[in-house]
C-alpha positions in Angstrom: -12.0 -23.1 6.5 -13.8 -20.2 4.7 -11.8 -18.1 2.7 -13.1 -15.7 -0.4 -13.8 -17.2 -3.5 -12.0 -13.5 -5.0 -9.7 -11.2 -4.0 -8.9 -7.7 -5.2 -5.1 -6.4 -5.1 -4.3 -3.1 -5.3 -0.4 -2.7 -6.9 1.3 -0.3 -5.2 5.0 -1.1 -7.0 5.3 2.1 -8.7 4.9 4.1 -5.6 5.7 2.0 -2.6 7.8 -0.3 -4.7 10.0 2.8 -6.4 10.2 5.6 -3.0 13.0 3.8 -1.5 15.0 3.2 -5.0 18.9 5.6 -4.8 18.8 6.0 -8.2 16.0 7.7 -10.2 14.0 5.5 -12.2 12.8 7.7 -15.6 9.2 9.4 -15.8 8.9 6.9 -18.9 10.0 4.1 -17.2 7.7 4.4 -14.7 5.0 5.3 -17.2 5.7 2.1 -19.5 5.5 0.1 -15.8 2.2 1.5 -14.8 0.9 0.7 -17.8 1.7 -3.1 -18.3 0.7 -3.4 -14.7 -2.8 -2.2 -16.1 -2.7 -4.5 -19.0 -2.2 -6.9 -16.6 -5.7 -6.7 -15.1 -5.1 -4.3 -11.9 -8.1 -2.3 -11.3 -6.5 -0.3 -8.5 -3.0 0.7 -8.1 -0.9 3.3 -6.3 1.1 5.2 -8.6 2.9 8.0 -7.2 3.6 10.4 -3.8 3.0 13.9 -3.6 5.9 14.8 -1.1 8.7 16.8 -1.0 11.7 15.3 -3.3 14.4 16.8 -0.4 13.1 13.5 1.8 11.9 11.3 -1.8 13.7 12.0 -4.2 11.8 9.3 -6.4 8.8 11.0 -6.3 9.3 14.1 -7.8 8.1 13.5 -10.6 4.6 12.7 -9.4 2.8 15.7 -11.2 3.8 14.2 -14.5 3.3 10.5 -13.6 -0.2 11.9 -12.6 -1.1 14.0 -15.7 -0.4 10.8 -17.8 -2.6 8.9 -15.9 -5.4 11.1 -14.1 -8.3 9.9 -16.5 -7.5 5.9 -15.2 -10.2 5.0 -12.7 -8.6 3.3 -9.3 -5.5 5.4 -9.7 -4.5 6.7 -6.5 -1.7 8.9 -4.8 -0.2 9.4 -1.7 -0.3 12.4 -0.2 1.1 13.5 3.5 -0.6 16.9 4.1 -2.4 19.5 3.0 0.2 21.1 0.5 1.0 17.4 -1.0 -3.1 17.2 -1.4 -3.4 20.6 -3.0 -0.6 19.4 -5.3 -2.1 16.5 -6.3 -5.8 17.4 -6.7 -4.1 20.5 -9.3 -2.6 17.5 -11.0 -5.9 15.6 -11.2 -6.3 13.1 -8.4 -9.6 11.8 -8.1 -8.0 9.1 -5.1 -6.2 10.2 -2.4 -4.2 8.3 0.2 -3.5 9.8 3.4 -1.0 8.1 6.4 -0.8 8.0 9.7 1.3 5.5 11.8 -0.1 4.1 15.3 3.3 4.7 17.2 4.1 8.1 18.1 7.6 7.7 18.0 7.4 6.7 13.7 5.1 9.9 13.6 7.4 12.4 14.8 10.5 10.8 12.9 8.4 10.5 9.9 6.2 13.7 10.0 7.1 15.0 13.3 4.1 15.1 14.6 2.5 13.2 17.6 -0.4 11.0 16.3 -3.4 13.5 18.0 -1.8 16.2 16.2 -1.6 14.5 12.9 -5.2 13.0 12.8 -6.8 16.7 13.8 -4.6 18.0 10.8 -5.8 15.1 8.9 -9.8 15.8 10.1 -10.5 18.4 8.7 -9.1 17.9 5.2 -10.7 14.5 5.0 -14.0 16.2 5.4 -12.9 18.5 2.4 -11.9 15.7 0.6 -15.2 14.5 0.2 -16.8 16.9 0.0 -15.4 17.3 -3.9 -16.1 13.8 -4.3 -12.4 12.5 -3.6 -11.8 8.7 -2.8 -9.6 8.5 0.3 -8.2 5.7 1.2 -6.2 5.9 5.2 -2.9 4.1 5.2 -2.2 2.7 8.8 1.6 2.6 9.6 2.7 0.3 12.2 -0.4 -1.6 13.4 1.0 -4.4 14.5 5.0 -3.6 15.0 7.0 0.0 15.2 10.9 0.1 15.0 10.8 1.8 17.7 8.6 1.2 19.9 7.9 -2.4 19.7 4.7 -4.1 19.3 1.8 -1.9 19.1 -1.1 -2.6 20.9 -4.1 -3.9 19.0 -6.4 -1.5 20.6 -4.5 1.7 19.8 -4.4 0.0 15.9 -8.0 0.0 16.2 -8.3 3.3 17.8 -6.9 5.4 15.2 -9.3 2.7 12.4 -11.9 4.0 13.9 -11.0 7.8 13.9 -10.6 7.7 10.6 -13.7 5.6 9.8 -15.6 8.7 11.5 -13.8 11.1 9.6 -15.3 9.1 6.9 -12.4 7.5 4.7 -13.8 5.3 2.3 -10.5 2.8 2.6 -8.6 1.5 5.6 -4.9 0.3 4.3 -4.0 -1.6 7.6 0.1 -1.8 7.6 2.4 -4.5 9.3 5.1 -1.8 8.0 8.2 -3.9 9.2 7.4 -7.2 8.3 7.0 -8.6 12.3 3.6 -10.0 12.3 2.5 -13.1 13.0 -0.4 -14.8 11.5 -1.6 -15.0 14.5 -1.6 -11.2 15.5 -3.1 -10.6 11.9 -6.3 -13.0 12.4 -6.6 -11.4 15.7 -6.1 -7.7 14.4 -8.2 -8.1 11.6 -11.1 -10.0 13.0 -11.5 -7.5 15.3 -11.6 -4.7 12.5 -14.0 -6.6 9.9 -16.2 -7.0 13.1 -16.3 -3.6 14.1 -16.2 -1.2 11.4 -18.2 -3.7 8.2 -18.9 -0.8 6.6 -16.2 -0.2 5.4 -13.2 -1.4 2.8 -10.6 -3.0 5.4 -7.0 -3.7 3.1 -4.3 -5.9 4.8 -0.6 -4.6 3.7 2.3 -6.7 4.6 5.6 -6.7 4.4 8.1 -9.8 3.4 10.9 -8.9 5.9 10.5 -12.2 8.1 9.3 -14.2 5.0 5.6 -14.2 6.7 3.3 -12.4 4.3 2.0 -15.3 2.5 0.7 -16.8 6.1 -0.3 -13.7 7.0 -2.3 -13.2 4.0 -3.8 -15.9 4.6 -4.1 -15.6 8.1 -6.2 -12.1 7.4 -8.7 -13.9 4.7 -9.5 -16.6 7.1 -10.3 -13.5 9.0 -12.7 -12.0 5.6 -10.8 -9.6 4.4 -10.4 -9.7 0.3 -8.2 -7.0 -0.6 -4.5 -6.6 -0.4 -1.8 -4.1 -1.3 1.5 -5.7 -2.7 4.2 -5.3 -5.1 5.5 -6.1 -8.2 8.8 -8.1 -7.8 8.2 -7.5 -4.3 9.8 -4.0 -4.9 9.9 -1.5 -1.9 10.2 -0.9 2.1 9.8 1.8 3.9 12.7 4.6 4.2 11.3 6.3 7.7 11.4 2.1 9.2 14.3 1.2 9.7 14.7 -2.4 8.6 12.2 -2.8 6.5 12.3 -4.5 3.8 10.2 -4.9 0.2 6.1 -5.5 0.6 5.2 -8.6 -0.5 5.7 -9.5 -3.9 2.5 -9.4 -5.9 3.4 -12.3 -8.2 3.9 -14.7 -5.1 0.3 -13.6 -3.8 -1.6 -13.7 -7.4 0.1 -17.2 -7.5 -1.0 -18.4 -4.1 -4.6 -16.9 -4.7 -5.0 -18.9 -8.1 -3.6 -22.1 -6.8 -6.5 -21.5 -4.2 -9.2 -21.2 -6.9 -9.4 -17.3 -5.7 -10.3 -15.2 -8.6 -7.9 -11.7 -8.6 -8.1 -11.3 -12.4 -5.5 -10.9 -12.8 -2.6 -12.0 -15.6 0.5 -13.4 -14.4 2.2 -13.8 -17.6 1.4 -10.2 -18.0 2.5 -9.3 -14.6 6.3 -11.1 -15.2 6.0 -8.6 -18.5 5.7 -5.8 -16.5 8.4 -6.3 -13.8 10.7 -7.1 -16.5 9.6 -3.6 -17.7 11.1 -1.6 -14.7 14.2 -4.3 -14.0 16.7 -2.5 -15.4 15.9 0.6 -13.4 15.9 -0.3 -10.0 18.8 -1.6 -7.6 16.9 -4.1 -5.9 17.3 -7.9 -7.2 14.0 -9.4 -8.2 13.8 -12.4 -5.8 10.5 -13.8 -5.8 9.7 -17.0 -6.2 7.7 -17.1 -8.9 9.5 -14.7 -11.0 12.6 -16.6 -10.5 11.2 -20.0 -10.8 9.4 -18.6 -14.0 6.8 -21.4 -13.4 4.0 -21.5 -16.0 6.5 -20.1 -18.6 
């Protein structure tokens, strides 16, 4: 078995993690939580949303987050259209994450939009991206799974990869957004994508709903991919996918990887410091195993 001998997460806790919290976690607190999590050794982390605070309410402080954080290379923000962009490129972005979702049905309850009309809005804003000298990093929603419609066939997942790759993202974040993969479907789905498109950075995002991240994880490096989003106390979950629950907790995966021998560098000791940081705040009990079992401590 050939797996890589390092793996790069990217955190995306204080966005992902935080969007789907009732109560409003504090500018500082979120602040004082990005910043342990880059004392902890994250070089690339998702740290806010630029959309409208009448459908995430959590976000909308993301112009602030940003301005405190703007001159830290590998942060990135999310972004849904051309207004959120323009928000956040005023704010400083110098990353930009843009999201589309496979199934048509989680586009138009999510954007309303059909998925051909999202990607040609999307096109064109890409190509401006760029042109400034923006990283952009594609999220893809629902490759494997959609609430609604099921599972999604692998070769409209790879379909939409490959729009994007021509429209010439630097990053493809590939999404099991409900947490129904298999292993199986995500050595399949990501073979295929490594193989096709090498060129560029292929992410694997999981979700912990069915308690199969970990295998597929694992499943996706047997496949060669070495980067992976996750979060902090396994904070998170979608609030346009219905039963979805938190992405995989980052402190299980850094755990796994270094029990492997796979070099993430990063600090779990740290990391615990960091979760305990933004505890208080959030609604969700921290369940993980590690940071319940406290192991190492």
């Amino acid at each position: 078995m050939q797996y890589p001998s390092q793996v790069t997460i990217i955190e995306v806790g204080p966005r992902d993690g935080l969007q789907n919290e009732a109560q409003f976690v504090p500018t500082h607190s979120k602040l004082a939580f990005i910043q342990k999590l880059w004392e902890a050794g994250f070089t690339e982390m998702e740290i806010t949303s630029f959309v409208s605070p009448k459908w995430v309410p959590q976000m909308l402080d993301a112009k602030d987050v940003m301005e405190k954080t703007k001159d830290r290379k590998g942060a990135i923000v999310l972004a849904p259209n051309k207004k959120g962009i323009d928000a956040a490129l005023s704010a400083g972005a110098k990353a930009v994450a843009v999201f589309i979702g496979v199934s048509e049905t989680f586009n138009k309850k999510n954007i309303n939009k059909t998925t051909e009309d999202a990607m040609s809005e999307l096109i064109p804003v890409i190509d401006d991206l760029k042109s400034r000298g923006i990283y952009v990093r594609a999220c893809i929603s629902t490759a494997f799974h959609c609430p609604y419609e099921g599972k999604i066939s692998p070769t409209a997942a790879l379909a939409l990869c490959h729009q994007f790759a021509e429209a010439g993202v630097d990053e493809l974040s590939v999404a099991d957004t409900i947490g129904k993969a298999t292993p199986k479907e995500s050595f399949a789905l990501f073979s295929l994508l490594k193989k096709q498109l090498p060129a560029i950075l292929v992410t694997a995002h999981f979700h912990d709903t069915r308690k199969m991240a970990l295998a597929n994880i694992y499943a996706a490096m047997l496949a060669g991919v070495d980067r992976f989003d996750s979060s902090a106390g396994g904070l998170g979950g979608c609030p346009f996918a219905p039963g979805a629950s938190g992405n995989v907790a980052t402190e299980d995966v850094i755990y796994m990887l270094h029990e492997m021998g796979i070099h993430t560098g990063i600090d779990l000791h740290l990391l615990v410091e960091a979760i305990e940081a933004v505890k208080p705040y959030v609604s969700r009990e921290i369940t993980s195993g590690y940071y319940t079992s406290k192991a190492g401590f």
